[in-house]
N, C-alpha and C positions, 0 to 999 in steps of 0.2 A: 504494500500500500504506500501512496506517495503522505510527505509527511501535510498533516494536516496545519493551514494556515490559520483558522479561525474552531470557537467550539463549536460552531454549527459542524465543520465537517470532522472533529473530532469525536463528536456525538456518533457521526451518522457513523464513524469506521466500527465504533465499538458495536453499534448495532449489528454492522454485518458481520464482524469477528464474532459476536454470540451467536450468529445466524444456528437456528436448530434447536435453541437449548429452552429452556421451559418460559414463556412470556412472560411470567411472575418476575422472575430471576432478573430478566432482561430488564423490566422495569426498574425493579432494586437499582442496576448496576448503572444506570443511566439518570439514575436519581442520586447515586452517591458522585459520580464522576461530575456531572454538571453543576450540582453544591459546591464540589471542593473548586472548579476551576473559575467559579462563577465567584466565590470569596478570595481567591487567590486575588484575578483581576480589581475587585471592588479595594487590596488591599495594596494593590500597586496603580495607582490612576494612569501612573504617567506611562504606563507599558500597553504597548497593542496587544492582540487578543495571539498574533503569529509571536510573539517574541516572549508571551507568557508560557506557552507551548512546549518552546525551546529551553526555557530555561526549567520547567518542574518537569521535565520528558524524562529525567532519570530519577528522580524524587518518587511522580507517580507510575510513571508506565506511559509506555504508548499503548493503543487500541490493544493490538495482540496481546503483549504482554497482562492487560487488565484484565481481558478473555481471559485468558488461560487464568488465572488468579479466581477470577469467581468463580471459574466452571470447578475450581478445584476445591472450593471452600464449601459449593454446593455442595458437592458431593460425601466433604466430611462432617459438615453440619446435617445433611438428610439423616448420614448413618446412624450421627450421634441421637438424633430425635425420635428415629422410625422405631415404633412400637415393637415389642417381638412379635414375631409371627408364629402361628400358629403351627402345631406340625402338621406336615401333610397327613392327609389320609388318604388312602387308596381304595378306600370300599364304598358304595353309595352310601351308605350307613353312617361310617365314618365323616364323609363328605355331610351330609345333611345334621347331622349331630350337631359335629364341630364349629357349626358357626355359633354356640355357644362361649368358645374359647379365644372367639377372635375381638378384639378391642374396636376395630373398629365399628362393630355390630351396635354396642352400646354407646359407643361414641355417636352413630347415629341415631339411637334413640330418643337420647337427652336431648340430641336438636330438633326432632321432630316433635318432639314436646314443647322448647323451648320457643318454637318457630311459628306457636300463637302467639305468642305477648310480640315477640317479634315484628310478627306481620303487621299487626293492628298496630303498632309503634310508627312502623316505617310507611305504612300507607296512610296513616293520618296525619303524617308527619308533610309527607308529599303533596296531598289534596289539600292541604291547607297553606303551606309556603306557596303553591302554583296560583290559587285562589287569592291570596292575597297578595302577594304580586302582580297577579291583571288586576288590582281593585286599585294598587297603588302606582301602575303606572302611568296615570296619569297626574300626579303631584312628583315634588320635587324628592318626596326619599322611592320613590319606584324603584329603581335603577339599584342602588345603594342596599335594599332591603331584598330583591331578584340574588345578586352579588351574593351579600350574606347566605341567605338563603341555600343557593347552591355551594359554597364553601362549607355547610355545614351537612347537605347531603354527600359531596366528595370526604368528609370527617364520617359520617357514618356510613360510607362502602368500606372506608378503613377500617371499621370499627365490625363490621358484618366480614369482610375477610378474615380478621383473625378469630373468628368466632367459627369461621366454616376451616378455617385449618388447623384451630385446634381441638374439633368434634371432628371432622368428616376425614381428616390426614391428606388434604388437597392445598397443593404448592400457593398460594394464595401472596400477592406485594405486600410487604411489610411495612415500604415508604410508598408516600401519595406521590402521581406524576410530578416533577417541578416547576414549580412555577417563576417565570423571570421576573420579579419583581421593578427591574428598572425599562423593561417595555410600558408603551405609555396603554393607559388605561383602557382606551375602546381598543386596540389591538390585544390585548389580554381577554377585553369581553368578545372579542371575535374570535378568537382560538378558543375558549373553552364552549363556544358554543355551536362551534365546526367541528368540534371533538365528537363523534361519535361516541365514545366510552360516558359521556355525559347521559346523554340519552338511554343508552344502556341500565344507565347506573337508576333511574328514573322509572324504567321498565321493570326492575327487578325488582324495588323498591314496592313498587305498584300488585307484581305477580306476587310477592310472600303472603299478601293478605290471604288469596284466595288457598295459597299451596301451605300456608300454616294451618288453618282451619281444617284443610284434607289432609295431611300430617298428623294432627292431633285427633282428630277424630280414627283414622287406622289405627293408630297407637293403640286411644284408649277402649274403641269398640270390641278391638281383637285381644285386647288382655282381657278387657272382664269377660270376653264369652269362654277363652279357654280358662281363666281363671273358676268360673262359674263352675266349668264341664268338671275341670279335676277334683271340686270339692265337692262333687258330687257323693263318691264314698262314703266320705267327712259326716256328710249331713246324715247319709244313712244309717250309720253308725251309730250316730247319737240318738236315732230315733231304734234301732238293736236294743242300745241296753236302756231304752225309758229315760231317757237325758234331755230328751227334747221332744218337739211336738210331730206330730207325722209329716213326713219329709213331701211326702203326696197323697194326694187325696186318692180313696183307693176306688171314686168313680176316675179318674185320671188314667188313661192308656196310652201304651208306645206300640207304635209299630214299626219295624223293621225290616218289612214287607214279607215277615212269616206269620204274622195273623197279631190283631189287638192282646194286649195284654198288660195286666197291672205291672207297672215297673218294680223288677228284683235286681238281685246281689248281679246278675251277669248283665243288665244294661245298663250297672253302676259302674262295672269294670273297663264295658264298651264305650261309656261317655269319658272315662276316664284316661282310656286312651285316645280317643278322639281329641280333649283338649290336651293333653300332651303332645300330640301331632301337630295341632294345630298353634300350640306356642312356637314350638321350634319354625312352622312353615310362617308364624308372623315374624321373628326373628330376621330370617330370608330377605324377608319381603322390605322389613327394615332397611339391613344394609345392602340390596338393590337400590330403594330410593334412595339412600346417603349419595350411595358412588354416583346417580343421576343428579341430586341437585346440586354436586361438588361439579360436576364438567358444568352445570347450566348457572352456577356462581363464576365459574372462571371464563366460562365466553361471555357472559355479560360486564363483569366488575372488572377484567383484567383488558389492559391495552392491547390489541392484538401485535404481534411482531414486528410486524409488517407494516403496522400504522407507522 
């Protein structure tokens, strides 16, 4: 690569030296590199943007050199964070068990619990900054109050990435895009609002409401039912030894589709493995959704590469 004259094309090299590597990361590195060189400058006035270059190019690194450094730092900060994993299993059995054992399973859980108060936070949050905003742009704080506004939904994408990568184990930015603080004002309001990942961030904002509420609801529908099935015994039991009231009414029948009958001790056993099945198959079904709204977090809230 030839050496770059200004950080605009110092930026653009480091981008394409990470060319591949995870968007999240790219972002990081693109937010640390343009901090340092953007205070460098700000701390030497009288130095052009080519001759600050020259001089911290063995300090920080050039493009490659930076590349290689993150891609390497990724890779020993992932290992150090990444959960243990599970041991393989090899039998179906094994396989369908096992996602008891696995962290991410419950890591999804708690978010799809968490991912009502969530939604209802972030989408009333949204409908009412946007709402008031068009009420206010027509006075003198419109503008001002719009600004704010989205500065504090780009603060809570932040705030919603480290929440989905440390439930869900999805690469998520750590630092917010940078912002040039010495570009003059409506060119700062015209890039953030050409920014695609703004709108994004606005959309997803918007979708939690509806994908909390069906999160929360699978959670808790499908625990109480298997929760229900397994203490099925439990109850009969206590109604065995005279400890409780009768468990059903003995006009009450099941059928099986081998003919009505008063519920006994073997369609206490039957429900009882039904909701034991039926936990483990909610389990699944959990951390399926995790790993889907971990990719449908990272196309929305992360920058694409390529931008």
């Amino acid at each position: 690569m030839t050496t770059p004259h200004t950080i605009k094309e110092y930026l653009a090299q480091l981008r394409a030296a990470l060319a591949g590597a995870d968007p999240a990361m790219i972002q990081d590195a693109l937010y640390d590199a343009e901090e340092h060189l953007r205070s460098e400058l700000a701390e030497n006035p009288g130095m052009s943007e080519a001759e600050l270059l020259a001089k911290i190019s063995t300090s920080y690194g050039a493009p490659e050199e930076v590349a290689d450094i993150y891609r390497t730092t990724e890779q020993t900060v992932a290992r150090a964070l990444r959960t243990p994993r599970p041991r393989p299993r090899r039998s179906a059995l094994g396989r369908f068990f096992g996602v008891a054992a696995d962290p991410h399973t419950y890591g999804a859980l708690f978010y799809m619990l968490l991912a009502l108060a969530t939604g209802i936070f972030y989408f009333t949050w949204v409908v009412t900054g946007l709402s008031l905003s068009a009420g206010f742009a027509i006075t003198l704080i419109g503008i001002p109050f719009f600004l704010l506004f989205m500065a504090s939904v780009r603060g809570l994408s932040l705030l919603e990435s480290r929440i989905v990568e440390g439930m869900l184990g999805v690469r998520m930015p750590r630092r917010p895009p940078y912002i040039e603080r010495d570009r003059p004002l409506l060119k700062r309001i015209g890039e953030m609002l050409s920014d695609p990942r703004t709108w994004f961030t606005l959309m997803y904002m918007l979708l939690m409401l509806p994908l909390g509420i069906s999160y929360f609801t699978i959670v808790v529908v499908l625990s109480c039912v298997s929760l229900a099935l397994l203490l099925v015994p439990v109850a009969m039991a206590f109604n065995f030894f005279g400890l409780g009231h009768a468990w059903v009414d003995q006009h009450v029948t099941l059928d099986w589709g081998f003919g009505a009958h008063v519920p006994n001790w073997a369609d206490a056993i039957g429900m009882f493995v039904i909701g034991f099945l039926l936990l483990f198959g909610m389990l699944h079904l959990v951390r399926g959704i995790g790993r889907l709204h971990g990719a449908i977090a990272k196309h929305l809230l992360v920058k694409s590469a390529r931008i």
